[in-house]
C-alpha positions in Angstrom: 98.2 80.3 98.1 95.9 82.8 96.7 97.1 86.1 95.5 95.1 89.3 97.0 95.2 92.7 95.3 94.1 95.6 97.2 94.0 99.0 95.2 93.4 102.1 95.5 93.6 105.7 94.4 95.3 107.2 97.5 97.2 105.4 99.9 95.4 102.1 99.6 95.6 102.0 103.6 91.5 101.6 103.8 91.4 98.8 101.4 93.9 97.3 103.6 92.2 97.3 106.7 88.7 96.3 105.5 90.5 93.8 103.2 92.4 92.3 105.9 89.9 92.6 108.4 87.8 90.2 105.6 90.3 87.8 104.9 91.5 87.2 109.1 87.8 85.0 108.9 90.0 82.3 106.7 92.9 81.2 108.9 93.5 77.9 107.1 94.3 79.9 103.6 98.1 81.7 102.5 97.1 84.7 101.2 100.0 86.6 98.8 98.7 90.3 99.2 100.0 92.8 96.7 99.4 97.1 97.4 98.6 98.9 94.4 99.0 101.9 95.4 98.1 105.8 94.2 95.9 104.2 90.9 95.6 107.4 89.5 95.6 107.7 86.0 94.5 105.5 82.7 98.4 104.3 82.4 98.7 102.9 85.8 94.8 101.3 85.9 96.0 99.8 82.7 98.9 98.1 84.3 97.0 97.4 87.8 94.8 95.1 85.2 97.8 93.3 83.9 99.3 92.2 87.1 95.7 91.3 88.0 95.7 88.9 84.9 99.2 87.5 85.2 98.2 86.9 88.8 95.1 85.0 87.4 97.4 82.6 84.6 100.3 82.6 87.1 97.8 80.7 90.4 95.3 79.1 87.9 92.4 81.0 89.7 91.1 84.6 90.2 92.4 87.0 92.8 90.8 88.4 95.0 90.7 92.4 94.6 89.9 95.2 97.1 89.5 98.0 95.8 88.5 101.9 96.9 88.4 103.3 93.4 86.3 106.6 93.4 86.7 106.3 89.2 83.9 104.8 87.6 86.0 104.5 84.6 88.9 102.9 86.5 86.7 101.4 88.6 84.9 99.2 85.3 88.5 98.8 84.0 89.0 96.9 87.1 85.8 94.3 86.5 87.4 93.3 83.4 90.3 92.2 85.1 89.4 88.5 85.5 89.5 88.9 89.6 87.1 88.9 91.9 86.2 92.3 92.8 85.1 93.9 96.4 84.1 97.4 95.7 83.7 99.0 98.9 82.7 102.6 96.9 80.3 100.5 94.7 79.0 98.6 97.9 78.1 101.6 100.5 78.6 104.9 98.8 74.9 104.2 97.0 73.5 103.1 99.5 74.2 105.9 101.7 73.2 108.3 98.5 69.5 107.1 98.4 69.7 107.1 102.6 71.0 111.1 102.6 69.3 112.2 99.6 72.0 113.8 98.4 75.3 112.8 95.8 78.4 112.1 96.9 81.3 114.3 96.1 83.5 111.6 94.4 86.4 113.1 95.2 89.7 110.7 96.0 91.8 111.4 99.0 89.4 113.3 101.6 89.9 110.8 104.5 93.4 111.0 104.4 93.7 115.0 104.1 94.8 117.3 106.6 91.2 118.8 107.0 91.2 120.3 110.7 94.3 121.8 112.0 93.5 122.0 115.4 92.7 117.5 115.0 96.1 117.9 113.1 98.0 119.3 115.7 96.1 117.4 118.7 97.4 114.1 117.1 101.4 115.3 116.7 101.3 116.8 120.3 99.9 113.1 121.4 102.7 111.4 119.7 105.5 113.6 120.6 104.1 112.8 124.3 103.8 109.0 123.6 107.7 109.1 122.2 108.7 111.4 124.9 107.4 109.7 128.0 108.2 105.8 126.4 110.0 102.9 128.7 109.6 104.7 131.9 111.1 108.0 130.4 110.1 111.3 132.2 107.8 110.1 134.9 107.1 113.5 136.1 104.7 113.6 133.3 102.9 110.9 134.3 100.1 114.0 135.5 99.2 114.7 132.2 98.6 111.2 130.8 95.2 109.7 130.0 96.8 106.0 130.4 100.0 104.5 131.1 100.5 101.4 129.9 102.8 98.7 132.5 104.0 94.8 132.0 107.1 93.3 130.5 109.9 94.2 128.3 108.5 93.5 124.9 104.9 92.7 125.7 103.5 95.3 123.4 103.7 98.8 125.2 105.3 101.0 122.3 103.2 100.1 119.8 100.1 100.6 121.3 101.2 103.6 122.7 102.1 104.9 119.5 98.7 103.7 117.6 96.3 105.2 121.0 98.1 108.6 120.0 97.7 108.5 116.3 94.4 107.3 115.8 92.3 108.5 118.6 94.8 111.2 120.0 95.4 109.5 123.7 98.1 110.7 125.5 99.8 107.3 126.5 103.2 106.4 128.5 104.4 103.2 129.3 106.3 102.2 132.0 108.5 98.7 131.7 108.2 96.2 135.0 112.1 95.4 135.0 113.6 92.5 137.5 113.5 94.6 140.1 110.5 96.0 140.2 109.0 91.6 139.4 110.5 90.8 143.2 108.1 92.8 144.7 104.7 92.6 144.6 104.4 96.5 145.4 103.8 98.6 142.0 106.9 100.6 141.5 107.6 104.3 143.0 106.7 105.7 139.6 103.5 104.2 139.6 101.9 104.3 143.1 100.5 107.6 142.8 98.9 107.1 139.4 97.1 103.6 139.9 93.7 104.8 138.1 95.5 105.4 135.2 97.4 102.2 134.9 96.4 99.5 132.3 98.9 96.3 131.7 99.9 94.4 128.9 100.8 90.5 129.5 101.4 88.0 126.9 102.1 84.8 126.9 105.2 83.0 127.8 106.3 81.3 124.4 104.8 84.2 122.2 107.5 86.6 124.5 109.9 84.1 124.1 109.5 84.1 120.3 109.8 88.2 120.3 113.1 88.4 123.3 114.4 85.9 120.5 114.3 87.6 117.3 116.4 90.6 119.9 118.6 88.3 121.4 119.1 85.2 120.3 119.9 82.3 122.8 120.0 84.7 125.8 118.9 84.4 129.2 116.9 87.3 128.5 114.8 85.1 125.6 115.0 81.6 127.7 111.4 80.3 128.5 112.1 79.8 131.7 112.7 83.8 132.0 109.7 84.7 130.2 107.6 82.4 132.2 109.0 83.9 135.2 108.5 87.4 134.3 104.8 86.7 133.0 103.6 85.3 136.0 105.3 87.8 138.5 103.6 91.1 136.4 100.2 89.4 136.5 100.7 88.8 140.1 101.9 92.4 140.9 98.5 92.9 138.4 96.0 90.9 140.2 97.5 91.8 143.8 97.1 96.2 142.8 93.7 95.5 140.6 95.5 96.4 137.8 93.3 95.6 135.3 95.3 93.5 132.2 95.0 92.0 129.0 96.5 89.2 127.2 98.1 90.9 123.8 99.4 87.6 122.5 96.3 86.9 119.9 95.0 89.8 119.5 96.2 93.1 116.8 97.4 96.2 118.2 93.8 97.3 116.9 92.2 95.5 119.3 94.4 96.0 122.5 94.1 100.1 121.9 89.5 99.5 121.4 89.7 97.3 124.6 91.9 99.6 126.2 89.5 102.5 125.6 86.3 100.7 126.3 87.8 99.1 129.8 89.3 102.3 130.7 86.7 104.5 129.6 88.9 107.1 127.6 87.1 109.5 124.7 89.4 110.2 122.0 90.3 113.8 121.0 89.7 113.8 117.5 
């Protein structure tokens, strides 16, 4: 097990994602990850340090730190820690300085900030639509979506919905295959007139199974048998309306949404 700080000044979200994106390369490793969190002040850089130590008596080796400090005084605090530290400000923001010809503005917080209104208010209206036309909800809307999502009950619809709408602003429905619609291998009423818009999510049998299970437990809905059943049928109905698909089960939401967009073509709005 080896402990992982990532730390940051704002939300620590970006530290987060490169961090994790770094450490998905070493599969064979436990990682114990620890957010720190809004590292604003002396006080709290001073205590970030001490957990970083503690970590470091505590495993018997360094931690591994992440860290989008904009503080060149919290930032050296951080070096004395005893952990290995990844300075992603330290490691580009120079670099692009000598490239631009021009300082940066070290100031903490602008990618997070509400900076356009108009990109503000594009992606609330995208996730109202994404909530409002989930799990087959509201057809009738179906006109103004970029991409509507179709496959199984749990095989990863919401989610990605939700993520096309906040990060690139994609007005995304979904659209469950239920038993009914699985004995045929028509696409459903709803769907028909929509076809170039349709994109499905499969997944494979036991990773369903694994996700019907943690819902209901020991149901006929969560058997394998069911799951294998209901796989194979929506990537028949799939292959049969050249549908295209994708396989979720190995792959982060991340990834399904930049497939998605590349396969499908779609620009995002902000």
């Amino acid at each position: 097990m080896r402990t992982v700080f990532f730390i940051s000044d704002r939300t620590g979200i970006t530290a987060e994602v490169l961090g994790n994106s770094l450490l998905t390369q070493f599969g064979d490793i436990q990682f114990k990850r620890v957010n720190l969190a809004f590292i604003d002040n002396l006080e709290k850089a001073h205590k970030a340090v001490s957990k970083i130590k503690s970590a470091l008596e505590v495993d018997g080796q360094p931690p591994l730190v992440f860290s989008t400090q904009i503080s060149s005084e919290y930032r050296n605090l951080l070096s004395s820690s005893g952990g290995v530290v990844f300075d992603f400000f330290d490691a580009f923001i120079a670099k692009i300085e000598d490239t631009l010809g021009e300082k940066s503005s070290h100031e903490a917080g602008l990618s997070h900030g509400v900076i356009d209104t108009k990109i503000y208010a594009s992606r609330i209206e995208s996730i109202n639509f994404a909530l409002t036309n989930d799990d087959g909800l509201n057809a009738k809307n179906y006109d103004n979506a970029d991409i509507i999502l179709t496959g199984v009950s749990r095989s990863g619809k919401t989610p990605t919905c939700l993520f096309l709408a906040l990060q690139y602003g994609i007005y995304a429905a979904n659209y469950p295959l239920i038993e009914e619609d699985l004995h045929s291998m028509n696409l459903p009423e709803a769907l028909k007139q929509h076809k170039e818009k349709l994109f499905g999510l499969s997944i494979s049998p036991v990773r369903l199974q694994s996700i019907r299970d943690e819902r209901r437990a020991n149901s006929g809905y969560a058997s394998i048998d069911q799951c294998r059943k209901e796989v194979r049928r929506a990537e028949d109905i799939f292959v049969e309306n050249k549908v295209p698909f994708l396989d979720t089960s190995q792959i982060s939401i991340e990834e399904i949404a930049a497939r998605i967009l590349n396969k499908k073509k779609l620009k995002r709005r902000y």
